[in-house]
N, C-alpha and C positions, 0 to 999 in steps of 0.2 A: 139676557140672551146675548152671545156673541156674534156681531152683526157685522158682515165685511160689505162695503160700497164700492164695487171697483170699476175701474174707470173715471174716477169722479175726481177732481179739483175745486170746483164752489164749495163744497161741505155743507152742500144745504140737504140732499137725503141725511147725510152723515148728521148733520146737525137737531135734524126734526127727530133721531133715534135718539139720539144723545139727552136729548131733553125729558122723555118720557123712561130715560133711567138705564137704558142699554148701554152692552158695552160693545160700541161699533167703531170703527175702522172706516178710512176712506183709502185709496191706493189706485195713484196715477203717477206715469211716468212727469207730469206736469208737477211742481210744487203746488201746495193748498192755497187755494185765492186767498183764505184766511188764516194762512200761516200757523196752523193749528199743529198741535202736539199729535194727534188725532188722525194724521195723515202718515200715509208710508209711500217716499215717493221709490218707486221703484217700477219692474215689472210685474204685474199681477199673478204673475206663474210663477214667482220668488214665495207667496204664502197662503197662493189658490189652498191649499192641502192640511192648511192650520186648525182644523176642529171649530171651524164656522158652524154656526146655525141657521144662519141664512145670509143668502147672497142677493146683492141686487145690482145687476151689470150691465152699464152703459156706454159697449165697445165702440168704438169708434163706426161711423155709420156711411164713411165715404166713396166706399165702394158697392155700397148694401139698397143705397136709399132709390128709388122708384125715381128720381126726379134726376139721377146724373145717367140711368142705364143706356142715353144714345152715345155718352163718352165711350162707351165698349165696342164701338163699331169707327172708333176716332183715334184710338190708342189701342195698340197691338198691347202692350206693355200694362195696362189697366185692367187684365184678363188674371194676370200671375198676382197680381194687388188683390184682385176680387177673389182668388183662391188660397193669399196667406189671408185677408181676413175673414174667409169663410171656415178655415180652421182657424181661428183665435175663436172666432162666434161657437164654434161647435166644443172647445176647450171650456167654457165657460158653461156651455147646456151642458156635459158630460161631466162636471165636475163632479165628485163627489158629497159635495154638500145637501143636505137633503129639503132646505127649504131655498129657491132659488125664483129670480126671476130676472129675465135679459130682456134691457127694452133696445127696440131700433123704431125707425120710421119704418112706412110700408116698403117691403123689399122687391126688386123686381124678381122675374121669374128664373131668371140665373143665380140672385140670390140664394131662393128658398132651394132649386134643385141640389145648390152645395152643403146647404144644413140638414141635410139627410129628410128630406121632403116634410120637414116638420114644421105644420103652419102656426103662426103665433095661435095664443088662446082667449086675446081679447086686443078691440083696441080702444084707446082712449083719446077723449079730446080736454084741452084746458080747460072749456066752458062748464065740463064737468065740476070739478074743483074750483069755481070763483072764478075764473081767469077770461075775460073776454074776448077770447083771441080763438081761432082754429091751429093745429096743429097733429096731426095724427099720428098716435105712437101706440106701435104693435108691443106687448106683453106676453111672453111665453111663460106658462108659469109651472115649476113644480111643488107639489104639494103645498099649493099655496090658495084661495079664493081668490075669485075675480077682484079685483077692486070697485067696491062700491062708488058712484058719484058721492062730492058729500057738499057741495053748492051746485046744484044745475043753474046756470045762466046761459043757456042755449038763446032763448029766445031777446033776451038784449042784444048776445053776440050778433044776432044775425040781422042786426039793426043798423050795424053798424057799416061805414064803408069798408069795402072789400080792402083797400091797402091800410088799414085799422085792425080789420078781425085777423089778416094774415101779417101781421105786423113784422112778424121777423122773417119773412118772406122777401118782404120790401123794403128790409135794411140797405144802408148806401154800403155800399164798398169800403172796405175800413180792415185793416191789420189785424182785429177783434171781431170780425163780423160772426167766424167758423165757432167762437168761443160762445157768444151771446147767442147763436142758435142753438147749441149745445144742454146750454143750460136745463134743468129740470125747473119746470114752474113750484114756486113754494109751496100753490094749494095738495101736488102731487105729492110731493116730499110728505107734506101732514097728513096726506091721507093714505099714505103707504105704511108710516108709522104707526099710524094708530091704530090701521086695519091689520099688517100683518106681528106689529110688534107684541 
């Protein structure tokens, strides 16, 4: 299966396809954390149109996410931001490819009204997949299944102190911080592959 990753620089979706024999692609304007052959740095509307089979897209989330929407009332100028990424987000739903999925965090209510009032179709947490940590990210998916959990550790997670389970929440301030929240947890990555590869 030809499998495009876009948005992506770690190469860890790109990688967990890779393994299980696909032939996928990652493409970000960022060069590949892992300097991989594997990667196309470019803009994703340079080979949105390539005869994908499935897409998995993780646009940037800074104008989208639930947790900066009081900046919209702080910045006049943070408005025309929220409506070029609300058309890159809806470029990527509307692509042509016929197996898709675009993850973001939870969007505020200005978000979703700009993506043509389409509310994701699932959301997920790390603790699903191994990952001890909370983190919620909405899943829009076309012809695709839900994603199955495939380690539930919910109930550890929730053992744990709050600046632990929200870990990258309560990263310090650092040049890298925007990068390491970014990230897709590995258990996701494997359990995307396996499920939809």
């Amino acid at each position: 299966m030809k499998v495009l990753i876009a948005c992506e620089y770690s190469g860890r979706v790109r990688e967990s396809f890779r393994k299980l024999g696909h032939d996928t692609y990652s493409c970000d304007l960022l060069p590949a954390d892992d300097n991989s052959y594997f990667h196309v740095q470019c803009d994703v509307k340079e080979i949105l149109n390539e005869n994908w089979d499935l897409m998995i897209a993780h646009p940037p989330c800074t104008y989208f996410a639930n947790s900066g929407v009081s900046w919209l009332h702080k910045d006049s100028n943070r408005w025309n931001k929220l409506n070029e990424a609300a058309n890159f987000f809806n470029l990527l739903l509307d692509s042509n490819i016929n197996k898709k999925c675009v993850e973001n965090p939870i969007p505020h209510k200005y978000a979703i009204s700009r993506i043509k009032d389409r509310k994701y179709n699932q959301i997920i947490q790390p603790w699903m997949f191994g990952h001890k940590e909370t983190k919620a990210t909405c899943l829009w998916l076309d012809n695709l299944p839900l994603l199955k959990p495939s380690n539930d550790v919910k109930e550890e997670t929730y053992k744990l102190p709050k600046n632990k389970r929200q870990r990258l929440h309560y990263l310090p301030p650092s040049k890298d911080r925007w990068k390491l929240r970014s990230l897709t947890y590995q258990g996701v990555a494997d359990a995307m592959a396996q499920q939809w590869g």
